[in-house]
VMD Tcl script that draws the C-alpha trace (Angstrom):
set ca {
  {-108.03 6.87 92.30}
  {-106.58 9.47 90.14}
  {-104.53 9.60 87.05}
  {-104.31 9.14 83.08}
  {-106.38 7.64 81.08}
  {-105.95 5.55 77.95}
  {-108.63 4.91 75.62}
  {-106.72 2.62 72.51}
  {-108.11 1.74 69.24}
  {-105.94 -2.02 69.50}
  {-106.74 -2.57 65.06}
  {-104.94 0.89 64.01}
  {-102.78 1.44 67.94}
  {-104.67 4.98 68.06}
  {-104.96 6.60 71.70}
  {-106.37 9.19 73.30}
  {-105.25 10.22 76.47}
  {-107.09 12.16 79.70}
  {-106.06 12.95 83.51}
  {-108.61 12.33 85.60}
  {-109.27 12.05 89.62}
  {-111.48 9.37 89.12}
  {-110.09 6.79 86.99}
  {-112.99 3.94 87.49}
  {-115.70 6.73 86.97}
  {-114.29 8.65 84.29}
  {-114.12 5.15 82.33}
  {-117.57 4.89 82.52}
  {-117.94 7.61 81.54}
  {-116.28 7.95 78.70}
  {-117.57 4.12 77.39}
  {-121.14 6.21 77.92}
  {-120.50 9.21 75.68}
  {-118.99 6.54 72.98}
  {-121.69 4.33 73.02}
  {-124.44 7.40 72.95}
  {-122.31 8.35 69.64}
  {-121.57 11.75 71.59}
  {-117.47 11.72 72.23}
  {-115.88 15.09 71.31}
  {-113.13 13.72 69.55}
  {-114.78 13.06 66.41}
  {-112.17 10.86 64.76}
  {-112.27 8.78 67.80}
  {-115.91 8.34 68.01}
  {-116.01 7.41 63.64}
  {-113.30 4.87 64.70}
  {-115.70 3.41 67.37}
  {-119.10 3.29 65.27}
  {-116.72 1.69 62.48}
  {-115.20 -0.84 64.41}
  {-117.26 -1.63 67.54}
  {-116.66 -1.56 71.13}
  {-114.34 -4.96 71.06}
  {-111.30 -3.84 69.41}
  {-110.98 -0.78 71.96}
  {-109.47 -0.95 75.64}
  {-110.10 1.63 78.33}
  {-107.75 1.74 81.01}
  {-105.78 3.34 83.15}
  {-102.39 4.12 81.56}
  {-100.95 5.25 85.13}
  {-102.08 5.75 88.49}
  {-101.01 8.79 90.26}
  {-101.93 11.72 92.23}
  {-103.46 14.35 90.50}
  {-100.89 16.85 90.69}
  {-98.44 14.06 89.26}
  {-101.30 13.57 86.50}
  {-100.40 16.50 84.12}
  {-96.37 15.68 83.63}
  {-97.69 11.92 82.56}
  {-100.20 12.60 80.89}
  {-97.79 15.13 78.72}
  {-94.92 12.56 78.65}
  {-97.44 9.37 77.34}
  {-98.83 11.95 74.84}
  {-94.89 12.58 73.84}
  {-94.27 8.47 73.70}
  {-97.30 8.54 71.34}
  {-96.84 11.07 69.07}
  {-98.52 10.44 65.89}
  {-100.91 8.03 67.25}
  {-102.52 10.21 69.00}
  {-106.21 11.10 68.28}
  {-106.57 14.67 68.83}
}
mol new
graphics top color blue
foreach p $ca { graphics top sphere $p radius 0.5 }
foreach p [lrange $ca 0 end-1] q [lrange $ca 1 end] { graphics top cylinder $p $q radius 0.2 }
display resetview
């Protein structure tokens, strides 16, 4: 299944948004590359090693086809504005 997304930081209400066309693989993915300390969004991955895999949720933040994936993934990235990690 394809769509956005959401990996949220529920102490400070941080997010960081993807698209992806594989929602249950791309979680696992990403839960990898935090865990190995790798992530490329470094203020993301300092907010993980500080506060620990239980007070972040990764989830889908919509399911949708892929070509409907870019205009959400732009509008939730509007809605969040200055919680976004970039």
């Amino acid at each position: 299944m394809s769509g956005v997304l959401g990996i949220r930081n529920m102490l400070t209400g941080m997010v960081y948004y993807l698209k992806t066309d594989d929602l249950a693989f791309e979680a696992q993915r990403l839960r990898f590359s935090l865990d190995m300390g790798d992530f490329p969004v470094k203020s993301l991955q300092d907010d993980y090693e500080q506060t620990g895999l239980e007070l972040f949720l990764i989830e889908p933040a919509c399911q949708c086809e892929l070509a409907e994936a870019d205009r959400m993934l732009k509008s939730l990235q509007d809605k969040a504005k200055d919680r976004l990690y970039r």
